[in-house]
SEZABA-283484 format. One record per residue (C-alpha): residue number from 0; residue in three letters; x, y, z. Coordinates in Angstrom, 3 decimals, always signed. Layout:
N
ATOM|NUM|Ala|X|Y|Z
...
! end
This chain:
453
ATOM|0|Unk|+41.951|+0.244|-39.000
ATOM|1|Unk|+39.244|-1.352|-40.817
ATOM|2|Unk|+36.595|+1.230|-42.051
ATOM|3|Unk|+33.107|+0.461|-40.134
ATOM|4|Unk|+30.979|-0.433|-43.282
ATOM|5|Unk|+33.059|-3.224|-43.721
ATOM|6|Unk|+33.245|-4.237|-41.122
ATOM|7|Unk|+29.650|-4.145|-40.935
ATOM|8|Unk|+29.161|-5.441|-43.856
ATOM|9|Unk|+31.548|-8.550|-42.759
ATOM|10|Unk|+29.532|-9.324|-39.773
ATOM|11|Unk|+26.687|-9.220|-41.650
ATOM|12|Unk|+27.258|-11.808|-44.282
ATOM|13|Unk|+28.773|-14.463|-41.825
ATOM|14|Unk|+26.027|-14.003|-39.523
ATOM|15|Unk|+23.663|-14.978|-42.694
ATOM|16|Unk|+25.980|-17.628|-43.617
ATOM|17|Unk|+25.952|-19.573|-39.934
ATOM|18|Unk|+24.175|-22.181|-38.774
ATOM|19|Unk|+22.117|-20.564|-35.528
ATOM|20|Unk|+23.363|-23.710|-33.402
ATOM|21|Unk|+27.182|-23.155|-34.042
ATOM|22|Unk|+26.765|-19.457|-33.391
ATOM|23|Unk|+28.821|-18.207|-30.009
ATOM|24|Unk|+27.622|-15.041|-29.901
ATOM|25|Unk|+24.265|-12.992|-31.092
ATOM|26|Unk|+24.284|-10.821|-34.547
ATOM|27|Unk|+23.782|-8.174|-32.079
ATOM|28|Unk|+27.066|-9.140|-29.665
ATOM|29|Unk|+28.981|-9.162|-33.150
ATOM|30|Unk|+27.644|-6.394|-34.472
ATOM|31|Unk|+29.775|-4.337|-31.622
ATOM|32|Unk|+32.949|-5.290|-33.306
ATOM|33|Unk|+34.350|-2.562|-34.934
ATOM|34|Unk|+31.940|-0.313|-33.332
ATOM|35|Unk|+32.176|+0.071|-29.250
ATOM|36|Unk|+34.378|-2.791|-29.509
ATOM|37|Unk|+37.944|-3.209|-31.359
ATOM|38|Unk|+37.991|-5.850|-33.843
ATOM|39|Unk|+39.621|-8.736|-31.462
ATOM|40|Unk|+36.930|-7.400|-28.896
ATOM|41|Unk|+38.727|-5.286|-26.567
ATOM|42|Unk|+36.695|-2.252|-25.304
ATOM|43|Unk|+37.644|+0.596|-27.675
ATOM|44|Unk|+36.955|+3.628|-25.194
ATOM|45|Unk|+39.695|+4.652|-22.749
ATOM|46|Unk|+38.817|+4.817|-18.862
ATOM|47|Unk|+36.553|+6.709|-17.110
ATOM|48|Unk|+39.879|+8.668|-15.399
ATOM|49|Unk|+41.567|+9.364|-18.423
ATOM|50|Unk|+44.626|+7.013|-18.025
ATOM|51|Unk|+43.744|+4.304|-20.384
ATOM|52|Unk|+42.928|+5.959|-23.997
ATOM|53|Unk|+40.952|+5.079|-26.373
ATOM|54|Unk|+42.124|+2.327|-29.080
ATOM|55|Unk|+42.414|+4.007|-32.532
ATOM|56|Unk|+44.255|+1.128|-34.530
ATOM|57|Unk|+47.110|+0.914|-33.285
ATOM|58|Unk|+50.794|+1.168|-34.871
ATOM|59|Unk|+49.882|+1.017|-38.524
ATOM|60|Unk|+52.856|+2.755|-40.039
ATOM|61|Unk|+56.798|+2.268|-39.418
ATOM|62|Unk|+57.975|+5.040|-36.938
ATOM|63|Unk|+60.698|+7.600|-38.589
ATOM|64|Unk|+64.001|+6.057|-39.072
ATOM|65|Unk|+63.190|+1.883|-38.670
ATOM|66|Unk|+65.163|+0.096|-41.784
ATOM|67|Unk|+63.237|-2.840|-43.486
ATOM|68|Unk|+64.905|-5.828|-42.038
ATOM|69|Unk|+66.805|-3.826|-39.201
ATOM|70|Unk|+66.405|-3.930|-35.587
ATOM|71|Unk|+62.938|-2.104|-34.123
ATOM|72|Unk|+63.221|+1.748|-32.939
ATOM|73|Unk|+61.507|+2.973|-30.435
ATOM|74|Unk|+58.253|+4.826|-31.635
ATOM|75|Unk|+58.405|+7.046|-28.103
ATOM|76|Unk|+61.840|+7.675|-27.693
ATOM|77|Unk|+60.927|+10.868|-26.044
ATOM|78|Unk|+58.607|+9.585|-23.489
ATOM|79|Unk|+59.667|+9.235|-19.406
ATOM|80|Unk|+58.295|+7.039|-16.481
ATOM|81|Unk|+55.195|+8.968|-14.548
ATOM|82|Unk|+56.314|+7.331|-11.375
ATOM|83|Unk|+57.697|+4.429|-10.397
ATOM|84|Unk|+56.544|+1.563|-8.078
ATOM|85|Unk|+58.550|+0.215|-5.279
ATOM|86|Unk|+58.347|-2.112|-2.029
ATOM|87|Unk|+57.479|+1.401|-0.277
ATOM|88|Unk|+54.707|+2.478|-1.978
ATOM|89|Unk|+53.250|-0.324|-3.971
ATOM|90|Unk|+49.999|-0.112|-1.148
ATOM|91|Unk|+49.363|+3.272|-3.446
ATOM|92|Unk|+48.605|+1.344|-6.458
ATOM|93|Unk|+47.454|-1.914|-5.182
ATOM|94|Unk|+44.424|-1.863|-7.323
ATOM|95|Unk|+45.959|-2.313|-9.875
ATOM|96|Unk|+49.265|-4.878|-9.492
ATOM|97|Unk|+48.998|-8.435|-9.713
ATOM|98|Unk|+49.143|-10.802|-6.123
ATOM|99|Unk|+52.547|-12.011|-8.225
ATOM|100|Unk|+53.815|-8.797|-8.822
ATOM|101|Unk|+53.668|-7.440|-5.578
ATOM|102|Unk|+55.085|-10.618|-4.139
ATOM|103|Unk|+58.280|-9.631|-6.362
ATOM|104|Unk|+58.494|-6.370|-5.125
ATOM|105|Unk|+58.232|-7.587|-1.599
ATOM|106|Unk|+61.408|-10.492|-2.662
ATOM|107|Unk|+63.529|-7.724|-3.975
ATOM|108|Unk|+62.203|-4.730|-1.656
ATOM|109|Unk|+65.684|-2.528|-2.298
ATOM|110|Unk|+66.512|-3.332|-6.080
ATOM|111|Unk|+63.025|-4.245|-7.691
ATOM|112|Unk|+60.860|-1.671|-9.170
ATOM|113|Unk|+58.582|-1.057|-11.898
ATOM|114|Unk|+58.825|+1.919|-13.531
ATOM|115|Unk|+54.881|+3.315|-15.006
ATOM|116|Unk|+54.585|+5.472|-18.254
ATOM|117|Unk|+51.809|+6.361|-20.499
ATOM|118|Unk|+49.544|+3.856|-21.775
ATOM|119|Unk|+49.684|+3.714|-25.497
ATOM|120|Unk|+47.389|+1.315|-26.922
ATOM|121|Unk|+50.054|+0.490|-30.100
ATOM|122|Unk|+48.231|-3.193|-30.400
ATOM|123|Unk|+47.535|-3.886|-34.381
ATOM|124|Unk|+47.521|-6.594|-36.896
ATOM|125|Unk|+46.933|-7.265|-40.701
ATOM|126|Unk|+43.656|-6.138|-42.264
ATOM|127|Unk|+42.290|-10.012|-42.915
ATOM|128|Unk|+43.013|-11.037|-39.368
ATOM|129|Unk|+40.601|-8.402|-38.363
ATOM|130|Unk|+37.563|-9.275|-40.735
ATOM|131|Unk|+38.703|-12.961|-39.951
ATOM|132|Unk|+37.701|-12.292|-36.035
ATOM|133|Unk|+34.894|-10.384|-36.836
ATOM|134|Unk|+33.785|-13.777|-38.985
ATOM|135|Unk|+34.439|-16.179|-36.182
ATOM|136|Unk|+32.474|-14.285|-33.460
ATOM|137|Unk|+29.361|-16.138|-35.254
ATOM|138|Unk|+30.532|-19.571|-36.301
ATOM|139|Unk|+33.455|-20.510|-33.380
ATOM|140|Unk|+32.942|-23.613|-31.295
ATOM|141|Unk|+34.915|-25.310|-29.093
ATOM|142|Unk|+34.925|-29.237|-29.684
ATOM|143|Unk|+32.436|-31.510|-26.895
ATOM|144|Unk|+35.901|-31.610|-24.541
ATOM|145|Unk|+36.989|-27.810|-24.747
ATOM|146|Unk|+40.136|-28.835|-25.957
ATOM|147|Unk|+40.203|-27.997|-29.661
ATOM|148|Unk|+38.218|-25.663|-31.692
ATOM|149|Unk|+36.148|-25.551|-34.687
ATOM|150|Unk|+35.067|-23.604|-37.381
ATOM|151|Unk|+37.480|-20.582|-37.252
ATOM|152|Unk|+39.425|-18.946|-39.743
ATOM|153|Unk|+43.179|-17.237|-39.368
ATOM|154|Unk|+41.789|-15.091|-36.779
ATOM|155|Unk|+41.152|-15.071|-33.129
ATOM|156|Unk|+38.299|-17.236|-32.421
ATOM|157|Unk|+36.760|-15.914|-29.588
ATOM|158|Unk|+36.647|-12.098|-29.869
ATOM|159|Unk|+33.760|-11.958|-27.363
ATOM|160|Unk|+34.537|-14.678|-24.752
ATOM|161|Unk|+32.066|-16.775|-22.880
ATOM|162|Unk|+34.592|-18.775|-20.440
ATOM|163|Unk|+38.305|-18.925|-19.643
ATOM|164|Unk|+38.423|-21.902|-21.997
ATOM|165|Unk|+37.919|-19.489|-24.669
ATOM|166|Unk|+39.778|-16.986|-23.536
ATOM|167|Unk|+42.319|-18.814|-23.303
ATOM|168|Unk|+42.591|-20.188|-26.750
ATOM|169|Unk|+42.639|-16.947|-28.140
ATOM|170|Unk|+45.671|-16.437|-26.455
ATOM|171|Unk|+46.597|-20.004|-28.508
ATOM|172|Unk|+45.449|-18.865|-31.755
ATOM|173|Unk|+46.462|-15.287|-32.134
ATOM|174|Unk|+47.957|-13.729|-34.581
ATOM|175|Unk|+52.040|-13.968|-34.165
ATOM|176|Unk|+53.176|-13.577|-38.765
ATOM|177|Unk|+52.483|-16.566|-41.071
ATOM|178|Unk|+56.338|-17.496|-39.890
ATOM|179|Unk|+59.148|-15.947|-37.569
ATOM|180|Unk|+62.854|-17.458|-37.555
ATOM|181|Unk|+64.768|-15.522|-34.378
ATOM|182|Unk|+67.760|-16.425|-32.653
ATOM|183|Unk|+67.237|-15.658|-28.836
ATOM|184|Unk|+69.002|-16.206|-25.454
ATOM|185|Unk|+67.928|-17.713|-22.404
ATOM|186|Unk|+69.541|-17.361|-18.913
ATOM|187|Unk|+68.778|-18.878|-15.907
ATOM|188|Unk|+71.025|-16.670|-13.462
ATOM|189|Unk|+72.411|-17.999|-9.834
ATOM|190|Unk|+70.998|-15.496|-7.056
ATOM|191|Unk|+74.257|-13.637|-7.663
ATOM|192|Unk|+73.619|-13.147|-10.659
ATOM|193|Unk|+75.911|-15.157|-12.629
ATOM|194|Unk|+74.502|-17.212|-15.568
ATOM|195|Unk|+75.873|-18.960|-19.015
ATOM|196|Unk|+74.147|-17.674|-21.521
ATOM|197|Unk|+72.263|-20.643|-24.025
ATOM|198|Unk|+71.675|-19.163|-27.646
ATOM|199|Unk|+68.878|-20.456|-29.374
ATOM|200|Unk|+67.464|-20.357|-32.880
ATOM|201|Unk|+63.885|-21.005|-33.244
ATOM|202|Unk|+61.940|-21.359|-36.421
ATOM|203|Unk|+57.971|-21.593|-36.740
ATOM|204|Unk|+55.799|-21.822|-39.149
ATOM|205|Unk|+51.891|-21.267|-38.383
ATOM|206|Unk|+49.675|-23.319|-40.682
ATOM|207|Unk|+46.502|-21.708|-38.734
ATOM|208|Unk|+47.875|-17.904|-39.597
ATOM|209|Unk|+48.341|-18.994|-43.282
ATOM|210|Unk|+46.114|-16.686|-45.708
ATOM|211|Unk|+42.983|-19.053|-46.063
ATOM|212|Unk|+43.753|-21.576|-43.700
ATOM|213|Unk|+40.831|-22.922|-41.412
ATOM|214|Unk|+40.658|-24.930|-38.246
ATOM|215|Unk|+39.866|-27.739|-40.707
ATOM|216|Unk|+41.826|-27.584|-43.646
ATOM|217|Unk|+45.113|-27.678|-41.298
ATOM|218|Unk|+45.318|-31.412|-40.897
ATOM|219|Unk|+45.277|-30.365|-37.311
ATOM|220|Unk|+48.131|-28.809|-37.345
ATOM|221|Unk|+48.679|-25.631|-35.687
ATOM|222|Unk|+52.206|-25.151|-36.400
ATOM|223|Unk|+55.723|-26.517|-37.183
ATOM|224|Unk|+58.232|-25.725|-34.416
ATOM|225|Unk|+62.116|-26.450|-35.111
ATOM|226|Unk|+64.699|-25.411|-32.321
ATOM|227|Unk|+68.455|-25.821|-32.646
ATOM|228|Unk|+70.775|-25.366|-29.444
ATOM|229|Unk|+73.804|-23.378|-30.593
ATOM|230|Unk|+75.844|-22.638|-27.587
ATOM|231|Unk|+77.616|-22.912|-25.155
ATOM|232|Unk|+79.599|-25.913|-26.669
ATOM|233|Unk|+78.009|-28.697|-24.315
ATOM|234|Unk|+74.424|-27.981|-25.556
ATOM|235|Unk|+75.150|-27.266|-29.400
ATOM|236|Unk|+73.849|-28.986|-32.007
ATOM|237|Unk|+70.715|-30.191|-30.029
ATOM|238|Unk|+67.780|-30.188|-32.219
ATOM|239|Unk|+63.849|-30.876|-31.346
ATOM|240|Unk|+60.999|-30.723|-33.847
ATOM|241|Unk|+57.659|-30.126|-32.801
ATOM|242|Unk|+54.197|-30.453|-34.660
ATOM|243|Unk|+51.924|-28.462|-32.852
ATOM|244|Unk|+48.230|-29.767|-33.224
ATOM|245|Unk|+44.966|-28.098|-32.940
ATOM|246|Unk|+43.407|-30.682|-30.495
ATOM|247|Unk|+46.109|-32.033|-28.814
ATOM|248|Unk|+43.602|-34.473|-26.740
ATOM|249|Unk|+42.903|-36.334|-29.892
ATOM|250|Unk|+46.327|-35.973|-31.380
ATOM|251|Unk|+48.644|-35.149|-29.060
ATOM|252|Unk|+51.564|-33.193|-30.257
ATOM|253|Unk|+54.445|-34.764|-32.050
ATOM|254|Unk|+57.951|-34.233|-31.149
ATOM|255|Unk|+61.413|-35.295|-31.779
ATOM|256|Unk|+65.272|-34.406|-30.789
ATOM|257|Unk|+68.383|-34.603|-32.599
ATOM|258|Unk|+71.102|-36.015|-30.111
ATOM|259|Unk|+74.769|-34.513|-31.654
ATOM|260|Unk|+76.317|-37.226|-29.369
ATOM|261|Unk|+74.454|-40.391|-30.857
ATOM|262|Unk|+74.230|-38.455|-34.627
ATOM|263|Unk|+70.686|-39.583|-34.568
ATOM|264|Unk|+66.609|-38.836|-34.429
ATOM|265|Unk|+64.504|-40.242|-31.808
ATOM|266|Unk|+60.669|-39.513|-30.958
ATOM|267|Unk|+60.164|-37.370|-27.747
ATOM|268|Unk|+57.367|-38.436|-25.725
ATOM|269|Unk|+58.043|-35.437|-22.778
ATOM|270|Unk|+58.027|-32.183|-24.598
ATOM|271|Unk|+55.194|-30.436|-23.045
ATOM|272|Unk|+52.873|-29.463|-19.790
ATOM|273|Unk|+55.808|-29.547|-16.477
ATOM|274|Unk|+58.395|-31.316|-18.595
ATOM|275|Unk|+61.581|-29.020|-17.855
ATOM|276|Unk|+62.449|-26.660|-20.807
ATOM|277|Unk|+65.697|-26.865|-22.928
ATOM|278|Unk|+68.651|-25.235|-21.014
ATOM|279|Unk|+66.491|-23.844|-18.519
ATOM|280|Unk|+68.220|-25.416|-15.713
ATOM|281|Unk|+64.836|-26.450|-14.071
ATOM|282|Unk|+63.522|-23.003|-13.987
ATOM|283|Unk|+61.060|-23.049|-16.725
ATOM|284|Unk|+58.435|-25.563|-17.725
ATOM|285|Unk|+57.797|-26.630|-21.631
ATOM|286|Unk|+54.387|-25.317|-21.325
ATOM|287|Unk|+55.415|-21.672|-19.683
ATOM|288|Unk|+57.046|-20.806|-23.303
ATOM|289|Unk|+55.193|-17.879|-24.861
ATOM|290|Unk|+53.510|-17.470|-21.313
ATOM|291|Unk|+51.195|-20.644|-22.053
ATOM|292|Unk|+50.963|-23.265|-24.716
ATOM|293|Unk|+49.616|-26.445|-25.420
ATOM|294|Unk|+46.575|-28.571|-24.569
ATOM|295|Unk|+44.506|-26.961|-22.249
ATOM|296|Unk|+43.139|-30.387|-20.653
ATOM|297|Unk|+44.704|-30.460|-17.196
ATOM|298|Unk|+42.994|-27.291|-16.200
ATOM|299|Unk|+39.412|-26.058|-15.180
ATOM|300|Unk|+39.279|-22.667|-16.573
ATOM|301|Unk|+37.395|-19.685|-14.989
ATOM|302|Unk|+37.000|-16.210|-16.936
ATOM|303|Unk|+37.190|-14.244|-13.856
ATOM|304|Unk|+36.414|-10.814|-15.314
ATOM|305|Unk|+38.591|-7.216|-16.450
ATOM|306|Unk|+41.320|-5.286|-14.640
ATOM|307|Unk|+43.307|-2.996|-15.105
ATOM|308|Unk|+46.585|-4.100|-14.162
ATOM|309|Unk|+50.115|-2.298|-15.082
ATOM|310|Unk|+51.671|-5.170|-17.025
ATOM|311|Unk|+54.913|-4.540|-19.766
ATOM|312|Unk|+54.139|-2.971|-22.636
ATOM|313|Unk|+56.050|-0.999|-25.303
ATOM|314|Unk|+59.475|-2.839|-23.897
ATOM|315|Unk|+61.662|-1.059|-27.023
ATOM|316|Unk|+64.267|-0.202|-24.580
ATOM|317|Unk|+64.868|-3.913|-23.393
ATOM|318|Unk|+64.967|-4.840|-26.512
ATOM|319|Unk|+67.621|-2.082|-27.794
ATOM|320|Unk|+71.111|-3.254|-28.956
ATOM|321|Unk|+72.227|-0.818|-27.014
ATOM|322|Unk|+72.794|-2.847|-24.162
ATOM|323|Unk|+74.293|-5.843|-23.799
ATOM|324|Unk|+72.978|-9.119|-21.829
ATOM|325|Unk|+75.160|-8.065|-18.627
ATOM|326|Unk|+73.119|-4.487|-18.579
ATOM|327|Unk|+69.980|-6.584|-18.557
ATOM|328|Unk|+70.682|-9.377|-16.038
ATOM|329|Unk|+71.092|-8.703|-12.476
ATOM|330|Unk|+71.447|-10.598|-9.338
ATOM|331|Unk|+67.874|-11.423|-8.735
ATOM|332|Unk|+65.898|-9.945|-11.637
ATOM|333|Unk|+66.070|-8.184|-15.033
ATOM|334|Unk|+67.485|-4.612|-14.894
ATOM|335|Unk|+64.457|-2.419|-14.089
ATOM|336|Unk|+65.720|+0.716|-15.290
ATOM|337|Unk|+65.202|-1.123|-18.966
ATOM|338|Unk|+61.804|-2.104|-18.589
ATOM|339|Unk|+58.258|-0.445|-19.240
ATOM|340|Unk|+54.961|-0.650|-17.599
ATOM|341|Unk|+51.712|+0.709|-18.645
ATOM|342|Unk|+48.006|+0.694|-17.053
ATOM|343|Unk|+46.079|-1.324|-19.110
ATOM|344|Unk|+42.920|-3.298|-19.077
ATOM|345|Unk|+42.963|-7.758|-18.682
ATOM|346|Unk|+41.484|-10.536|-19.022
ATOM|347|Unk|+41.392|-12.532|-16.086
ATOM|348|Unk|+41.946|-16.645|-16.332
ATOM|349|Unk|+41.820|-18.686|-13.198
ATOM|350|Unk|+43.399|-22.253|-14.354
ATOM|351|Unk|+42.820|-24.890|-11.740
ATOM|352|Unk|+44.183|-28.526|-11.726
ATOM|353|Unk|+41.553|-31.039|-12.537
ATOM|354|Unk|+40.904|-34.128|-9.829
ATOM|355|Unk|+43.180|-36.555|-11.222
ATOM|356|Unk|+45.335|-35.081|-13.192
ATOM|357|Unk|+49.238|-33.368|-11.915
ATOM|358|Unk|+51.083|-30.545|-12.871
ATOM|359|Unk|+53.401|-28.557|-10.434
ATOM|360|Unk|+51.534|-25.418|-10.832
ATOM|361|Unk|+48.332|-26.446|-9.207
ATOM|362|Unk|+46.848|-23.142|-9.633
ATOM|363|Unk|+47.976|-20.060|-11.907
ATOM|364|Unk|+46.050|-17.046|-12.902
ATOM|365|Unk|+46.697|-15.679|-16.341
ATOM|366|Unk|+46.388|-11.941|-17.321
ATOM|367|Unk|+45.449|-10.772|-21.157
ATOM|368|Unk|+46.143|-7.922|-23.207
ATOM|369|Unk|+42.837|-6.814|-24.033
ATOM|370|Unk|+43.624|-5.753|-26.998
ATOM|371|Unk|+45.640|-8.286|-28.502
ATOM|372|Unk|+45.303|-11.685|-26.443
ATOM|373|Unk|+48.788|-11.985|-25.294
ATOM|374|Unk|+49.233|-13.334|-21.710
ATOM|375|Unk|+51.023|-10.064|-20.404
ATOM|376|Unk|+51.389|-11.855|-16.780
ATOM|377|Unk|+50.759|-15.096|-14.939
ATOM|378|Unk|+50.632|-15.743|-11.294
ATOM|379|Unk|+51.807|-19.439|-10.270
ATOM|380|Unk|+51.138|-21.437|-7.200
ATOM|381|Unk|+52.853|-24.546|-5.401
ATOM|382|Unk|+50.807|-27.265|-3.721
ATOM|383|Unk|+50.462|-25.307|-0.630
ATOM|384|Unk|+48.840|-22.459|-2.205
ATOM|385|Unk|+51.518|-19.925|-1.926
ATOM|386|Unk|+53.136|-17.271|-4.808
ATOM|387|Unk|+55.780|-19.727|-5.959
ATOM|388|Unk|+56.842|-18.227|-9.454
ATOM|389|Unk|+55.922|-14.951|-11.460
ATOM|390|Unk|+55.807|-14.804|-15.242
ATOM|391|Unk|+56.253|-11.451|-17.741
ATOM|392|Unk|+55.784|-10.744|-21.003
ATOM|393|Unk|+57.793|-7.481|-22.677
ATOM|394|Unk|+55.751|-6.738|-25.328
ATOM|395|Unk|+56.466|-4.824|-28.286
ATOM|396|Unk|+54.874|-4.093|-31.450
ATOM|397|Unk|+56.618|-5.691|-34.475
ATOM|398|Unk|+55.169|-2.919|-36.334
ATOM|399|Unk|+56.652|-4.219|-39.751
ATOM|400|Unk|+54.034|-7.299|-39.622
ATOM|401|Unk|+52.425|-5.363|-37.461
ATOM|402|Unk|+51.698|-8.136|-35.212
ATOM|403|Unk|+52.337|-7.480|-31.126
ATOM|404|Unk|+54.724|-10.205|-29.743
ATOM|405|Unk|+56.940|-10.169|-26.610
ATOM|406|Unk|+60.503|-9.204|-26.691
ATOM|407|Unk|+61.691|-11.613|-24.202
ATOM|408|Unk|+60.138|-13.323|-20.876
ATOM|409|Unk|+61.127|-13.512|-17.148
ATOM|410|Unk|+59.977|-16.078|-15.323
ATOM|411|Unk|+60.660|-15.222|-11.265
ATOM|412|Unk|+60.933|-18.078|-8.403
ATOM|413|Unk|+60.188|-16.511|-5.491
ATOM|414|Unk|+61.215|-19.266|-3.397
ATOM|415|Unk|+64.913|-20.167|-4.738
ATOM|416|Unk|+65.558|-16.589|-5.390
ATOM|417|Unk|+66.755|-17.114|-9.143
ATOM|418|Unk|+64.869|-16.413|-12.224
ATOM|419|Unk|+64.783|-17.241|-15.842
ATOM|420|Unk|+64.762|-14.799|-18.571
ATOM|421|Unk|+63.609|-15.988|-22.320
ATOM|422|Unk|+63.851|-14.536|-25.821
ATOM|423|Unk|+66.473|-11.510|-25.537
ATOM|424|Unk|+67.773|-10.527|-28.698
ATOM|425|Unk|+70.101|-7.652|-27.950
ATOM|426|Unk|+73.585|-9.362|-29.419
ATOM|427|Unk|+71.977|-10.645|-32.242
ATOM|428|Unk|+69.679|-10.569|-35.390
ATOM|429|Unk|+66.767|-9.137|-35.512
ATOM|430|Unk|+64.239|-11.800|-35.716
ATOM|431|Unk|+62.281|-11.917|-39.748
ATOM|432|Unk|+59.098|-12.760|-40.192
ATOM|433|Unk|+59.374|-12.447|-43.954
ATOM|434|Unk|+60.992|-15.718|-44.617
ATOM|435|Unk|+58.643|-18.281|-46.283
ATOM|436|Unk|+58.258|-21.446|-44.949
ATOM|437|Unk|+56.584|-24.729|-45.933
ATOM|438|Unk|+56.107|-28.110|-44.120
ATOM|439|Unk|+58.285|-29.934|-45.640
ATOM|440|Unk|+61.384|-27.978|-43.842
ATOM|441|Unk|+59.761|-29.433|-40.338
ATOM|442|Unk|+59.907|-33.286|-41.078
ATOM|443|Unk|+62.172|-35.681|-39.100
ATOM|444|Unk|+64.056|-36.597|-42.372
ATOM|445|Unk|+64.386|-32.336|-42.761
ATOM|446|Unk|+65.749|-32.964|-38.938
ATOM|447|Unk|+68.390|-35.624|-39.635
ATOM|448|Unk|+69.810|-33.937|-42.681
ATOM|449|Unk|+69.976|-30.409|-40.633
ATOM|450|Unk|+71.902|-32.559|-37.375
ATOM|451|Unk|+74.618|-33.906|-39.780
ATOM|452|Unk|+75.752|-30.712|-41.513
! end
């Protein structure tokens, strides 16, 4: 954790240093970062009852017995579920679930469940990204249209949020390594369960987490996203490139796909908002990857407020190579038994479709980490206004970066009974976030020499 004086002192000198017009907050609003506030602007004090504790930096060393480059341990190997909650008693804890979570409990009333520990607030990042925040709280903007932002550095933008549009893009922006390269699976089981698993390796490179990078000295470019399909047999060899840009209203983000069939490299006009996702088998849209990405310009966004919500949090056990992808996927949902829920507090985002504008999700309501601006849970609706599919986040603490990530994702249909599960890692490599990176890897030529290996 960053000591308070310099923190102080931080705040201080980029409050001098900005122009009173581009200033989102008041030296005073700042000035409680670090103090009452964490450094990303979460609330530092626990709850009044005791079950939310207070923030005191996080995971900031390597638990006993984790290998440099090796799989994560679990930091709380010791710890067991308070209680658990079920179809039966969910009414107990109402308060505190999502409309979308109970709506899964009430799908799968004999086999779902969600088992509660102890809220441990392991949220942390590098020291710069901190004093990087704390800078932006005064100088952040959001361009004329909402849909790009200006004058940030590296850090989140908006530590101290004024609307769901900024919320939201802190959520875009936060901290996730300079680079990660990660092979993954993703599984779209049948509602008996059975599924082909598609193995995916995924390598990004984040030219707005780059030490001294700015939202203008990026070229607008807010990362370099390469994907390559590498079974089952019918899928391998697919490749798609993606520039991600800052302001994807004035640029919209570049794509392109490697077709093994044709041996060649053609631009992608569809990869993003409801487009279907690779190998998802219709059950997960390009812009539910990472819980929500891409230009925000389809949506009116409301900043609802805080909860406290149980959402996933400290998921070591799901991602454990001790169990294999059969232990984790069920008929109907993820094995609960292997996942982890803790009470802690959210941001809320209401996203409504604009007039004139379509998406299939005509309404969804995001929830945030507090303390780290990862959507932990979203809440989708169908045209009619009913629960139509549930989104989760199992997030862990990559305590080696630190930086706190999700270990997978499950995205739940409630209305064709199957589900999609993202990002598992069990039965392979660890994914490394030490590997350096540079844009020239990410270029279509890069892409056409990588499809003909």
């Amino acid at each position: 954790m960053i000591a308070r004086q310099t923190i102080a002192a931080t705040v201080l000198a980029w409050t001098v240093l900005a122009a009173p017009a581009a200033a989102k907050v008041t030296a005073e609003e700042a000035a409680r970062l670090g103090a009452e506030l964490t450094p990303l602007g979460a609330e530092k004090a626990g709850n009044e009852s005791g079950t939310i504790p207070a923030w005191e930096g996080g995971i900031t060393e390597t638990p006993a017995g984790y290998r440099s480059g090796k799989r994560l341990v679990d930091p709380f190997p010791d710890d067991k579920a308070l209680f658990t909650i079920t179809a039966d008693n969910f009414r107990q804890y109402e308060a505190n679930l999502t409309p979308g979570q109970i709506a899964v409990l009430q799908r799968y009333p004999k086999t779902y469940r969600m088992p509660v520990y102890q809220t441990r607030r392991t949220a942390s990042v590098p020291p710069r990204i901190y004093e990087r925040t704390i800078a932006n709280a005064a100088t952040a903007t959001l361009t004329d249209d909402g849909n790009g932002v200006m004058n940030a550095a590296e850090g989140i933008p908006f530590p101290i949020p004024k609307n769901g549009l900024e919320a939201i893009w802190n959520h875009l922006l936060r901290y996730r390594g300079k680079s990660v390269r990660v092979t993954s699976g993703q599984a779209a089981p049948t509602a008996d369960g059975a599924y082909v698993m598609v193995q995916i390796r995924e390598q990004v490179l984040w030219g707005y987490q780059q030490p001294g990078a700015t939202t203008e000295n990026i070229d607008n470019k807010l990362a370099y996203f390469l994907q390559e399909v590498l079974s089952p047999a019918r899928l391998a060899g697919a490749l798609i490139l993606v520039h991600e840009t800052l302001n994807q209203a004035a640029e919209p983000r570049k794509a392109w796909v490697y077709n093994p069939g044709q041996r060649r490299v053609r631009r992608a006009a569809n990869i993003g908002y409801d487009n279907p996702g690779t190998g998802s088998d219709g059950q997960r849209t390009n812009d539910q990857a990472d819980m929500y990405n891409g230009a925000p310009d389809r949506y009116d966004w409301t900043l609802v407020g805080k909860r406290e919500v149980y959402i996933p949090y400290n998921s070591y056990k799901l991602a454990s190579d001790r169990y294999r992808f059969d232990d984790i996927l069920k008929p109907g949902h993820i094995n609960p038994d292997l996942t982890r829920y803790e009470l802690h507090r959210v941001w809320v985002v209401e996203a409504r479709l604009k007039q004139g504008t379509r998406h299939i999700f005509p309404r969804r309501t995001f929830y945030l980490d507090e303390d780290s601006w990862q959507i932990a849970v979203v809440d989708q609706y169908d045209a009619r206004g009913e629960m139509w599919r549930v989104s989760q986040a199992y997030i862990v603490n990559h305590y080696q970066v630190p930086v706190l990530w999700s270990t997978g994702m499950s995205i739940y249909d409630l209305q064709n009974g199957r589900y999609l599960v993202k990002g598992l890692t069990n039965e392979y490599e660890p994914g490394r976030f030490d590997i350096e990176m540079n844009p020239s890897q990410f270029t279509p030529r890069a892409l056409r020499r990588r499809g003909r290996r």
